[in-house]
C-alpha positions in Angstrom: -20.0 83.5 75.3 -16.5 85.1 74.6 -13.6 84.2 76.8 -12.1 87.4 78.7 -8.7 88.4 78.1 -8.2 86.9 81.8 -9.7 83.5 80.9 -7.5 83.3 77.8 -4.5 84.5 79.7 -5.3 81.8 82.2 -5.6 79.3 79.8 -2.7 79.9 77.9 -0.5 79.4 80.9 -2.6 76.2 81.4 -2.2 75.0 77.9 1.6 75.6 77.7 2.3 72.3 79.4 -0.4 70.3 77.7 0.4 67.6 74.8 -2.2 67.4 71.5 -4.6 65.4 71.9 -5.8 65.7 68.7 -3.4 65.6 65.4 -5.1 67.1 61.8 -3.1 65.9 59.0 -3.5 65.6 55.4 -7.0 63.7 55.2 -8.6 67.0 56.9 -11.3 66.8 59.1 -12.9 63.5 58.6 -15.7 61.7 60.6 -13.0 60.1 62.9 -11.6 63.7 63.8 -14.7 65.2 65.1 -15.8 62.2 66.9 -12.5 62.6 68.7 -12.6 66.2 69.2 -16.5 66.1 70.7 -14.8 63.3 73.2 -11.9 65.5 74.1 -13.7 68.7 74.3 -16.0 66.8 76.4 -13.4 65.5 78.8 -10.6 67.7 79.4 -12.5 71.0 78.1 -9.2 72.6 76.7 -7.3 70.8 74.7 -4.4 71.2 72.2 -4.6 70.2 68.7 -1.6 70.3 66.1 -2.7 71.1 62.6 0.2 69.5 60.1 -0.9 71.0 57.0 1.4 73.7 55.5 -0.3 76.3 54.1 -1.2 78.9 57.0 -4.1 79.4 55.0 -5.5 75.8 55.1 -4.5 75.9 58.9 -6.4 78.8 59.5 -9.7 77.5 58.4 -8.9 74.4 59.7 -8.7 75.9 63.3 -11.9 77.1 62.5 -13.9 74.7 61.1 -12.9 72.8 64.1 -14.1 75.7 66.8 -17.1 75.9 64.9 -17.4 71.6 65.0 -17.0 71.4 68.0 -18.9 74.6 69.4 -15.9 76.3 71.1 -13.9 79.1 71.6 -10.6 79.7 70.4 -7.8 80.6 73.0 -4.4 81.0 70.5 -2.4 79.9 67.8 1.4 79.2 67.5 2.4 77.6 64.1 0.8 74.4 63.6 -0.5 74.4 67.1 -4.2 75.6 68.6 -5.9 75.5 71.8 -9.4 75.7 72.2 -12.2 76.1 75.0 -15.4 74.4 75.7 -16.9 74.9 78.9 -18.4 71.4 80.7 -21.3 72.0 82.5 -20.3 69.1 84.5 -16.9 68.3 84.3 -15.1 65.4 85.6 -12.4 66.9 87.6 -10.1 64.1 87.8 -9.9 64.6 83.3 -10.4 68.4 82.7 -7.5 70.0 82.4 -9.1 73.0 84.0 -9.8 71.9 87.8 -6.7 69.7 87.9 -4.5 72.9 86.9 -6.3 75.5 89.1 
């Protein structure tokens, strides 16, 4: 389901103060990658991730090979940085960034 223009709003402001938890560098996205981005998504639901390649391009579909891994939604991108959404049908809310920022 798409995120509204008031969830993304929402989660922006939300997602301003967070750090990446997740770092894509030159290697792509390998095995390691995704098995940290199913744990993240998992736990804090949005997440940052910063995406060191140079070529917007490669960054691009990077960003959306990872949505696509990792079954979520895409709330923005600035530069070399993304934050994405999945929604936990049973969140811990002591880790996702969602109930501990509400």
């Amino acid at each position: 389901m798409p995120l509204t223009n008031e969830q993304k709003k929402q989660y922006k402001s939300i997602g301003h103060d967070l750090k990446p938890v997740l770092i894509v560098a030159g290697n792509g996205l390998t095995e390691g990658v995704l098995a940290e981005l199913e744990r993240a998504l998992a736990d804090h639901e949005l997440i940052k991730i910063k995406i060191s390649m140079e070529d917007r391009e490669d960054r691009a579909a990077a960003t959306a090979e990872l949505c696509k891994a990792g079954r979520a939604e895409l709330v923005q991108t600035i530069g070399k940085m993304a934050l994405i959404y999945r929604r936990n049908p049973q969140p811990n809310k002591q880790l996702s960034n969602i109930h501990r920022y509400k």
